[in-house]
DOGU-659283 format. One record per residue (C-alpha): residue in three letters; x, y, z. Coordinates in steps of 0.1 Angstrom, whole numbers, padded with zeros to 4 digits, always signed. Example, Ala and Ser with C-alpha at 12.3 -4.5 7.8 and 13.67 -1.06 7.14 Angstrom:
residues 2
ALA+0123-0045+0078;SER+0137-0011+0071;
***
This chain:
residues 623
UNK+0087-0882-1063;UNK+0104-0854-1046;UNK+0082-0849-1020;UNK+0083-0888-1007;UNK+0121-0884-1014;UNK+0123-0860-0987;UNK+0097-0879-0962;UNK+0117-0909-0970;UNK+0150-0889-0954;UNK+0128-0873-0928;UNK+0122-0910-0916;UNK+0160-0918-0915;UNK+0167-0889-0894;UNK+0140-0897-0867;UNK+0149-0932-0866;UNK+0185-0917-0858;UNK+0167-0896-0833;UNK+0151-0925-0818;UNK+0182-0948-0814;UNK+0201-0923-0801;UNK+0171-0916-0770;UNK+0174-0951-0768;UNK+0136-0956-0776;UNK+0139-0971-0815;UNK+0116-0995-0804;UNK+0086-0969-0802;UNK+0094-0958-0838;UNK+0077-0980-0866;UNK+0087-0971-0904;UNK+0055-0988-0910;UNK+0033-0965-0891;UNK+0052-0933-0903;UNK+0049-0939-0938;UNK+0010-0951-0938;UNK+0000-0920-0918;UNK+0020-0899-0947;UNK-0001-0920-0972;UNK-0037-0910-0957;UNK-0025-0874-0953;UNK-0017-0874-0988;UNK-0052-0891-0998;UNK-0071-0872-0976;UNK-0060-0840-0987;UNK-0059-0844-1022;UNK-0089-0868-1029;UNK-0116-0843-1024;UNK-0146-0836-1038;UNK-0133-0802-1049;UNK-0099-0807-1053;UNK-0067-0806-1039;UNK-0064-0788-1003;UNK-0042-0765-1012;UNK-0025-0730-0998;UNK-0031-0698-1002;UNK+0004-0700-1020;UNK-0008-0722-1046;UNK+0011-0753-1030;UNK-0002-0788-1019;UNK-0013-0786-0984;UNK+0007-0817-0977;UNK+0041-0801-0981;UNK+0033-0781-0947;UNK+0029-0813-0931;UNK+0065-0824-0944;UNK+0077-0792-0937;UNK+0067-0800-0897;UNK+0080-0833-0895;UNK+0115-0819-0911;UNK+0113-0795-0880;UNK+0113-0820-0859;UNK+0142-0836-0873;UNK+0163-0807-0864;UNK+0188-0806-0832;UNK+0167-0777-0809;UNK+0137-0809-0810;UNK+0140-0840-0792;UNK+0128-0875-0801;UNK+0092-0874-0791;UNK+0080-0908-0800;UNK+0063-0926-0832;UNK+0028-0916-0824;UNK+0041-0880-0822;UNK+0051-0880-0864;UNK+0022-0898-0870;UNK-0002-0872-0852;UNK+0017-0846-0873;UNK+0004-0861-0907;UNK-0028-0859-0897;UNK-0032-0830-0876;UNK-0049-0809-0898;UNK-0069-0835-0912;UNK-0099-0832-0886;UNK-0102-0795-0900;UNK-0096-0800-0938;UNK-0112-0833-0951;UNK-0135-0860-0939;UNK-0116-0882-0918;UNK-0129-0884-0887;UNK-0107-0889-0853;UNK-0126-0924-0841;UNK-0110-0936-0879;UNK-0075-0920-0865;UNK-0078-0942-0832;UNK-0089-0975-0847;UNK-0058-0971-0874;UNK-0035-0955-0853;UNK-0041-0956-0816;UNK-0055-0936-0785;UNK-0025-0913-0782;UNK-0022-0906-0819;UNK-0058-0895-0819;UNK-0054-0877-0785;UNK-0025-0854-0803;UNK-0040-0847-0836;UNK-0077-0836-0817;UNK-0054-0816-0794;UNK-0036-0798-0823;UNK-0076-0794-0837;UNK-0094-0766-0840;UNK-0125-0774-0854;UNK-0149-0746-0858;UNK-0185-0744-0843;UNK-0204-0726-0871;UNK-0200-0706-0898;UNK-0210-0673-0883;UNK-0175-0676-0859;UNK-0148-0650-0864;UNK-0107-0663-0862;UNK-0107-0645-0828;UNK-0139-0664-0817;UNK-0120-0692-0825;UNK-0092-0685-0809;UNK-0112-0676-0775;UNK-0126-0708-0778;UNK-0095-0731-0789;UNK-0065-0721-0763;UNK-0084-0733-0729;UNK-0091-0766-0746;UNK-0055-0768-0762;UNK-0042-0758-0728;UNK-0058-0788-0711;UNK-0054-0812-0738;UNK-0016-0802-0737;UNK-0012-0812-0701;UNK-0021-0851-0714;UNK-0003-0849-0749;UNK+0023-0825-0745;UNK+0042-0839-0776;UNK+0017-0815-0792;UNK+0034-0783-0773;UNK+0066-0795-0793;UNK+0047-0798-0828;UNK+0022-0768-0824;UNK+0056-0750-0822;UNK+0071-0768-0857;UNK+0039-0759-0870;UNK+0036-0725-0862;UNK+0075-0719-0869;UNK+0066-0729-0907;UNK+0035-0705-0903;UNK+0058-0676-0900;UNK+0079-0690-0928;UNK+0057-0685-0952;UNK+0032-0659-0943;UNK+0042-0634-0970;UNK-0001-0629-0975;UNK-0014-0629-0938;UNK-0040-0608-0929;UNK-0028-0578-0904;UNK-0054-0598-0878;UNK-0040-0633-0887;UNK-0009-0619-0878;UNK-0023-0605-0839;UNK-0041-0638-0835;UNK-0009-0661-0844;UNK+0015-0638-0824;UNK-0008-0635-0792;UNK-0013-0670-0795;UNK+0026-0678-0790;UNK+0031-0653-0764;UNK+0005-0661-0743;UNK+0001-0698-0747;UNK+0026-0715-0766;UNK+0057-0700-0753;UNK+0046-0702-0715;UNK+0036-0738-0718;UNK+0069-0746-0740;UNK+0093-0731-0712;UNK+0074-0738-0682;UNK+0056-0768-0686;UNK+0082-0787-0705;UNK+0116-0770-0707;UNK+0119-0763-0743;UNK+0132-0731-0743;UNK+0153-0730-0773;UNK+0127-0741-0798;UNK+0104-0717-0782;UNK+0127-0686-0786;UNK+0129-0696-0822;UNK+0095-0694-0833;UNK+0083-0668-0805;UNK+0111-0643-0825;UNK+0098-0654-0858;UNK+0063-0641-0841;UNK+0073-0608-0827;UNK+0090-0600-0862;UNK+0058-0605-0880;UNK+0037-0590-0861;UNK+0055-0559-0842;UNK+0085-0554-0870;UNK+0095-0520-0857;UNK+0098-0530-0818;UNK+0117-0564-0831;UNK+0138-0539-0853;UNK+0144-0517-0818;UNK+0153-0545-0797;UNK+0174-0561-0824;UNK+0198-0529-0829;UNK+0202-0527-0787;UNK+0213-0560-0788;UNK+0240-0555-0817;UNK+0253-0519-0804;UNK+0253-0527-0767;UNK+0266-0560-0758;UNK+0302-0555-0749;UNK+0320-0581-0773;UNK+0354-0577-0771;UNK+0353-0577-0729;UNK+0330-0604-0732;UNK+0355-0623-0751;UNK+0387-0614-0730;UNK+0365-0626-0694;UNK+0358-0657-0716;UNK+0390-0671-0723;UNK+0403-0658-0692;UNK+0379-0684-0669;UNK+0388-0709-0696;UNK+0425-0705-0692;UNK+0421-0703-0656;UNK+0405-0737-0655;UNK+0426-0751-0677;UNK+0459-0744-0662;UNK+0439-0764-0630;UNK+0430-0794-0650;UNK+0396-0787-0654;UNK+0384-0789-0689;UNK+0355-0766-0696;UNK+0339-0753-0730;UNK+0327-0715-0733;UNK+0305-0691-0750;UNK+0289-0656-0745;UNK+0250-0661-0751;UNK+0233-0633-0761;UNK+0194-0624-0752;UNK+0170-0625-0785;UNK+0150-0596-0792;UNK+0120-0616-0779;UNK+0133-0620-0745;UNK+0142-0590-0738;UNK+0107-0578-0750;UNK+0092-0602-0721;UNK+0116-0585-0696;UNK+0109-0546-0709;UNK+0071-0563-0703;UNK+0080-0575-0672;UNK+0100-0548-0660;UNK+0073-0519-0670;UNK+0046-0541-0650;UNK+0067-0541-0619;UNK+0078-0506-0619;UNK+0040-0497-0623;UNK+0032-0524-0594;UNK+0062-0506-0575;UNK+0045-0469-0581;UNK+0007-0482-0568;UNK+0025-0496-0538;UNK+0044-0459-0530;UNK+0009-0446-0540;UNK-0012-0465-0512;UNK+0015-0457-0482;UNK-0003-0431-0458;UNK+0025-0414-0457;UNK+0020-0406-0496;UNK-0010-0399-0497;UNK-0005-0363-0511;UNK-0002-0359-0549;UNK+0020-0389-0558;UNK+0045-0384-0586;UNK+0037-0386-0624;UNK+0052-0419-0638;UNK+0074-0411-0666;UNK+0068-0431-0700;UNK+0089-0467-0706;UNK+0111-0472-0735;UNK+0135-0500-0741;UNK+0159-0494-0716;UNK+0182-0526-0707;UNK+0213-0530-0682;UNK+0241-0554-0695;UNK+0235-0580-0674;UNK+0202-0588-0688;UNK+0215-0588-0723;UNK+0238-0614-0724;UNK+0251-0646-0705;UNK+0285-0666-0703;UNK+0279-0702-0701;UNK+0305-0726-0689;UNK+0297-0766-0699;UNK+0314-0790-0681;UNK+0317-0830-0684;UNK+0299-0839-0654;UNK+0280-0821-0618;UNK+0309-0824-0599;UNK+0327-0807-0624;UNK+0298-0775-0622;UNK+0308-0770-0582;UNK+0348-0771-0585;UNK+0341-0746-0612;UNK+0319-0727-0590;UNK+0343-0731-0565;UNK+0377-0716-0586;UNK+0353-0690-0598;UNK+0348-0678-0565;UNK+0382-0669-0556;UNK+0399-0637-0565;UNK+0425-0640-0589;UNK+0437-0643-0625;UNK+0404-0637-0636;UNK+0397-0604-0628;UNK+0363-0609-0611;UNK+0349-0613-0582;UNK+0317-0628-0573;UNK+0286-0614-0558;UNK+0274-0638-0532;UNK+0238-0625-0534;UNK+0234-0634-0569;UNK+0245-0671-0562;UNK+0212-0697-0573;UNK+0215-0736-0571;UNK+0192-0751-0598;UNK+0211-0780-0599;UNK+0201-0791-0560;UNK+0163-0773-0565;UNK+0155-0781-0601;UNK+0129-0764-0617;UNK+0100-0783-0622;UNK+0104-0785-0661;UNK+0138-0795-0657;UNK+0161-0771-0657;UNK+0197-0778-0640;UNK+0227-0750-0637;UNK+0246-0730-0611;UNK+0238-0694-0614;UNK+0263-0669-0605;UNK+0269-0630-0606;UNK+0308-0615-0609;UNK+0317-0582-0609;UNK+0349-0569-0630;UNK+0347-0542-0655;UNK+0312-0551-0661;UNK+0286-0571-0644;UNK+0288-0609-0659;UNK+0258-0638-0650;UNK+0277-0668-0658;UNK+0256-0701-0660;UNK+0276-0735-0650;UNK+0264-0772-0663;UNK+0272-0801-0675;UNK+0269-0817-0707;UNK+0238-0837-0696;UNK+0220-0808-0680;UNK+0223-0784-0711;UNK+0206-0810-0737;UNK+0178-0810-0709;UNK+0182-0775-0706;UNK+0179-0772-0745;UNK+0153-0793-0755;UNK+0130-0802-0727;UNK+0117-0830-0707;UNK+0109-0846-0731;UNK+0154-0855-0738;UNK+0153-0871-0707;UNK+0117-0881-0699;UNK+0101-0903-0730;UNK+0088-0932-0721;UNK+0081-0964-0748;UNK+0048-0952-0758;UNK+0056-0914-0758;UNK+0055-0882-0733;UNK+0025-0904-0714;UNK+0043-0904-0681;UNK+0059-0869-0689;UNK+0037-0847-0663;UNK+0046-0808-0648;UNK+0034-0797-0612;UNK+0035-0761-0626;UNK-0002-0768-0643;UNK-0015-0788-0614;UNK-0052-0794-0616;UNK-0060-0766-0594;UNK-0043-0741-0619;UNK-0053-0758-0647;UNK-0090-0748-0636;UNK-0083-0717-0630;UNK-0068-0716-0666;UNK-0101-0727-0680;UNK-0128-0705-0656;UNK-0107-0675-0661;UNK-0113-0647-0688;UNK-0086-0640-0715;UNK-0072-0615-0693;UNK-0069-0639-0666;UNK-0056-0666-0681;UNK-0030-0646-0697;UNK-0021-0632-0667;UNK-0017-0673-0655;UNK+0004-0686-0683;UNK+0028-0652-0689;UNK+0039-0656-0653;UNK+0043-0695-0650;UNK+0080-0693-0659;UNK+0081-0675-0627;UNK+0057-0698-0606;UNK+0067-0719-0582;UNK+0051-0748-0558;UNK+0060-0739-0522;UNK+0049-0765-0492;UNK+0028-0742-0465;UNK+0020-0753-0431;UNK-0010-0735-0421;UNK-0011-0727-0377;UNK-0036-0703-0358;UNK-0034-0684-0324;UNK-0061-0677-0302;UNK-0082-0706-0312;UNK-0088-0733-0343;UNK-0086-0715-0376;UNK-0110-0746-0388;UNK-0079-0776-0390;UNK-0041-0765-0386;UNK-0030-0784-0427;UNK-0003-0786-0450;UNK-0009-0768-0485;UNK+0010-0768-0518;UNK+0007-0732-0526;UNK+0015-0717-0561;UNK+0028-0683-0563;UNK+0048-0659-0586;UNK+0084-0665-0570;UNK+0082-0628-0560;UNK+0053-0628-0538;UNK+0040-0618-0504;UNK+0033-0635-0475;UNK-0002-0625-0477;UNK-0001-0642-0517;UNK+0013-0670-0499;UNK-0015-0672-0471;UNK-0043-0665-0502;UNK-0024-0695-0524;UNK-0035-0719-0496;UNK-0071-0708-0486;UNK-0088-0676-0501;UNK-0115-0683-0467;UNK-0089-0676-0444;UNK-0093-0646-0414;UNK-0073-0622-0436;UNK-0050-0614-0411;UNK-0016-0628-0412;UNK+0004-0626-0380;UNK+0038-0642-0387;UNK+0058-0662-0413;UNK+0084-0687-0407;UNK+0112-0696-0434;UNK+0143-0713-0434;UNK+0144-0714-0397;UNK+0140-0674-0393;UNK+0102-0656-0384;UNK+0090-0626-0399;UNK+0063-0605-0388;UNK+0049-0569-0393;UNK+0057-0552-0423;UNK+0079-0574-0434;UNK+0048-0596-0441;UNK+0043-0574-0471;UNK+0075-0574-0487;UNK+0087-0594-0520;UNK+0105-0623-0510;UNK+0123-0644-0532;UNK+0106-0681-0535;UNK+0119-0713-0550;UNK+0101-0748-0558;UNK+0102-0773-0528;UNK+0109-0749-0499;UNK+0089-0754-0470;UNK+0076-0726-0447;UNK+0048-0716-0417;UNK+0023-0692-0419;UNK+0003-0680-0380;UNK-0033-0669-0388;UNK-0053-0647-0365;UNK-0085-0662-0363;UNK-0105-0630-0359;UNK-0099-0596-0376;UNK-0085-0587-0410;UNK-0054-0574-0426;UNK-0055-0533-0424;UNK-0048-0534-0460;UNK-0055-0568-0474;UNK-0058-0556-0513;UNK-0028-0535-0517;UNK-0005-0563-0498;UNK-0016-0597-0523;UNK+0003-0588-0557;UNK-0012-0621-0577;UNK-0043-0611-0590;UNK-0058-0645-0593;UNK-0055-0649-0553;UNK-0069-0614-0549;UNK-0100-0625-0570;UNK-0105-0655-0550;UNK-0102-0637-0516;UNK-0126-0610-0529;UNK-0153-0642-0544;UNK-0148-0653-0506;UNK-0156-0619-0489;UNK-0183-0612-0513;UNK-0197-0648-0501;UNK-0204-0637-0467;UNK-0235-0623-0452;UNK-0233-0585-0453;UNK-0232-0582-0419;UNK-0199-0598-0415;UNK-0187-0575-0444;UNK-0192-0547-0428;UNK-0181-0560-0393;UNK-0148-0568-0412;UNK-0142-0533-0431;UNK-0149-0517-0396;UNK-0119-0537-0385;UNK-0093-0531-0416;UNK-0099-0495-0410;UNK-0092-0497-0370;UNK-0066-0516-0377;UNK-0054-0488-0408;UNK-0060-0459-0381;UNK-0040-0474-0355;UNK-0012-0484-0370;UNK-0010-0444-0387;UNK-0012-0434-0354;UNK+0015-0459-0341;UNK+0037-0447-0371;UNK+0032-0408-0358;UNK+0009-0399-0385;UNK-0021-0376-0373;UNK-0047-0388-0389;UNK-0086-0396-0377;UNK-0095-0426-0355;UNK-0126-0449-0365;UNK-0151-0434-0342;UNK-0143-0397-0356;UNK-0150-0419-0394;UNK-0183-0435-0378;UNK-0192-0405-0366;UNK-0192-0384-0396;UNK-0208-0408-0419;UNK-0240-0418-0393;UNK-0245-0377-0395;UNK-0261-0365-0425;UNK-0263-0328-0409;UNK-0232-0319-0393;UNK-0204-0332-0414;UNK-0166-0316-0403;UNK-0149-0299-0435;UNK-0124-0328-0434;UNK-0149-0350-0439;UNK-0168-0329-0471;UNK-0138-0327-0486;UNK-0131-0366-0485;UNK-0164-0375-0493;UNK-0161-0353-0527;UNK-0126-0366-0539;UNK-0136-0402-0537;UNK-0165-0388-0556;UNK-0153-0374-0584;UNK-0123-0388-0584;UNK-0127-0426-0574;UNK-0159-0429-0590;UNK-0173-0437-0555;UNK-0203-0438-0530;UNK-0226-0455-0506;UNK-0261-0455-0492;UNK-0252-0460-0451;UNK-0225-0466-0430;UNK-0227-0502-0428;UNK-0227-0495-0471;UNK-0194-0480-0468;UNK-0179-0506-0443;UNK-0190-0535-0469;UNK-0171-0519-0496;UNK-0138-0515-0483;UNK-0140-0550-0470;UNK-0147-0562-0506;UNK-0124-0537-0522;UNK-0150-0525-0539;UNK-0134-0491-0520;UNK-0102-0496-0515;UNK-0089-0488-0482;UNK-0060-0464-0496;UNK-0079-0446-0517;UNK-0109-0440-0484;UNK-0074-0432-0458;UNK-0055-0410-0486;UNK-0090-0391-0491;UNK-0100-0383-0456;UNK-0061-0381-0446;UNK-0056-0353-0468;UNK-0086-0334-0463;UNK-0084-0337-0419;UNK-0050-0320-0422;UNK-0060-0295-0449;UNK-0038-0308-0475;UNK-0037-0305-0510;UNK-0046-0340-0530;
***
């Protein structure tokens, strides 16, 4: 009786959800409880007994347990066939019923959740990491059509954690890797619900990596500075105030787990950084020995102070009293100024970003009342539709994506889904000179929002010459090496890219950050017959040579290079000595000239590694 007692309350609170997302309508009492009733028959009438735990309890409570989560205020309303998927969604797994009897009962979308929330295994013979391998591609995709089940994969996983007092050390990698590199991507990028996915993503990181929680915990109590926090707080309040404008505000603090995506983040960039410094010619001697990464935050990205106001206008007029230098004792940073009110993000993010400087460095985030509960919880507080999340969809997992997600290796798709809070859809038109480059087209190119050009030139077609001539964006044209520079890229911006339509980029591989575009251009270049590869790695290293030689660097040209590797006899010391370091240090070698001119165009050498080589040893330096 007590376990119906609380479903019975469970079901008053989401028909208060519903009514207040103005969707009661999609909510049937009916429904709920008959999908409660089969779970409970399904799991307990079996031919062995009751499904139960490893904790000795009914399997059914877990279920409750869920649908209680969703009841809570960091979850919106999702929609009836939402609740009823979560009755059932273990039920493909654990008993006998079969999804086509879920779908004649209960409906398509019903079905659809609980088969995407399924992972049913393929023999007995298959390991929990097989499993896994398997599972996340297909939950991936079938997420992008039900992606009510992102919401309750997270409830269900957040009473995983709960109550995992006898997990296995590798139940505990699987579960954790699974929420870092699936759920909490998809949760904040696909469909905005960043507070739900903090919770159970720090529930994770505790379980599984308990001493670097621990860490990152006791940084966050002993460094954020409270009391200035506090006195920069009701200062802007007061401020406001005393102008009429009402406002509510709070310091956020960072969670342990975010701050172990940005050390994550931070160590991959500053590794990125050092190969860049590496590949330059003009450090090509003995590069410098990259010192080891510990936990090592700046106050800004420990903390936040948020300002909530009743409506947008109200966000700029803040903004706009913010900005000038006064009572407040701060004073704004115009470089650090973002509008994601004006260019949303694409899971629906809305705020004013803004950087002051006083006695500390303060990122204060401006919204209204409206935008934070989207903020909060999702699209899925603004977005539900009568029949659930059906018309809910995200351009971050566009088909094209959402292939690469599935043909890519772990590694890969990792890669794909870590970065997609930072991806973002830029409109490219494509122009040539000097000819047609095939058809002068628009393209919607996805990139990291810190990428190159050349990532942007690869986002639109991985065929194209390789050699990027100029950019145009926001009315101002870059060329040269600013072409391989970071640039800071936002959803819905439109820019022009100028193709060459012959040669190649001196230094195509080092210049494309995204590794997925990289792959594609090398899949291209490895496409082609091998005469035009090694017609195009003579022409990234003329192209390599000159512009040393432009830059005042003596170095060889390419017919001194052609020249020593055509003759087998008399090789030039300069030569010997770059021939052994790539060797026996890059692990590399060739059968002809026309060998070696294939492999730097498909990377297989990379160019930096050949110039640095054959740099060093022609001006008798040490490596």
């Amino acid at each position: 009786m007590g376990f119906f007692a609380r479903v019975w309350q469970a079901a008053q609170l989401l028909q208060d959800k519903a009514h207040q997302a103005g969707q009661r309508s999609s909510f049937s009492l009916g429904k709920f409880y008959a999908a409660a009733t089969l779970a409970v028959k399904a799991h307990v009438n079996q031919a062995g007994g009751p499904i139960l735990r490893k904790t000795g309890e009914l399997y059914v409570y877990h279920m409750l347990r869920i649908i209680e989560r969703l009841t809570e205020t960091d979850a919106p309303y999702l929609g009836g066939d939402a609740y009823v998927a979560v009755w059932l969604h273990d039920t493909l797994e654990d008993t006998t019923l079969r999804a086509e009897e879920i779908g004649m009962v209960f409906g398509e979308r019903a079905k659809g959740i609980v088969q995407a929330l399924s992972n049913l295994k393929t023999g007995k013979q298959e390991t929990k990491l097989q499993q896994a391998e398997r599972y996340e591609p297909l939950f991936i995709r079938a997420a992008m059509r039900f992606m009510e089940s992102i919401y309750i994969k997270m409830a269900d996983l957040d009473d995983y954690f709960n109550t995992c007092e006898k997990l296995s050390p590798e139940s505990k990698f699987y579960h954790f890797r699974f929420v870092d590199e699936v759920i909490f991507p998809l949760a904040v990028a696909v469909v905005g619900a960043r507070a739900m996915a903090l919770n159970v993503a720090n529930k994770a990181l505790k379980t599984a990596h308990p001493t670097d929680f621990s860490d990152l915990h006791n940084i966050l109590e002993t460094t954020i500075p409270g009391p200035i926090l506090q006195k920069y707080r009701l200062s802007i309040v007061d401020q406001l105030l005393a102008k009429g404008v009402k406002v509510e505000a709070w310091v956020a603090i960072r969670t342990p787990y975010e701050m172990y995506v940005k050390y994550r983040a931070e160590a991959a960039e500053a590794k990125w950084n050092f190969s860049v410094l590496e590949k330059r010619l003009e450090h090509y001697e003995m590069p410098p020995i990259a010192g080891p990464f510990r936990y090592c935050f700046s106050g800004r990205n420990l903390f936040f102070l948020d300002v909530m106001t009743e409506d947008e206008t109200a966000c700029y007029q803040v903004r706009a009293l913010l900005a000038k230098d006064g009572e407040t004792g701060i004073s704004i940073l115009p470089e650090r100024r973002r509008d994601f009110i004006v260019n949303q993000k694409s899971n629906g993010y809305r705020a004013l970003h803004d950087e002051y400087k006083g006695e500390i460095e303060i990122r204060l985030r401006i919204f209204s009342r409206a935008m934070d509960l989207t903020n909060r919880l999702g699209l899925a507080a603004i977005s539900l539709s009568a029949s659930g999340l059906a018309s809910l969809s995200s351009p971050l997992l566009s088909e094209s994506s959402l292939e690469l997600a599935q043909r890519a290796d772990r590694e890969g798709r990792r890669h794909l889904l870590q970065r997609l809070p930072h991806m973002r859809e830029v409109e490219v038109r494509v122009k040539s000179v000097g000819g047609p480059l095939r058809q002068n087209r628009s393209h919607l190119a996805l990139i990291d929002q810190r990428s190159t050009w050349f990532d942007l030139a690869a986002a639109c077609d991985p065929g194209y010459p390789l050699r990027l001539v100029s950019g145009e964006w926001e009315g101002r044209v870059f060329g040269g090496g600013v072409l391989g520079e970071v640039f800071q890229w936002f959803t819905g911006q439109n820019v022009s890219l100028t193709l060459a339509t012959s040669g190649v980029g001196h230094d195509l591989f080092s210049l494309i950050r995204e590794p997925n575009l990289l792959s594609q251009v090398k899949t291209y270049i490895s496409l082609l017959p091998s005469q035009r590869q090694a017609s195009l790695g003579k022409k990234m290293i003329v192209q390599a040579t000159l512009e040393a030689q432009r830059n005042g660097i003596k170095i060889f040209s390419y017919s001194d290079l052609h020249g020593e590797l055509l003759d087998d006899f008399d090789r030039s010391s300069w030569f010997q000595k770059g021939v052994i370091i790539l060797e026996d240090i890059h692990n590399a070698s060739w059968s002809s000239a026309d060998d070696f001119y294939r492999q730097i165009a498909s990377g297989a050498i990379p160019l930096h590694q050949a110039m640095g080589a054959f740099y060093s040893g022609y001006n008798d330096l040490p490596f």
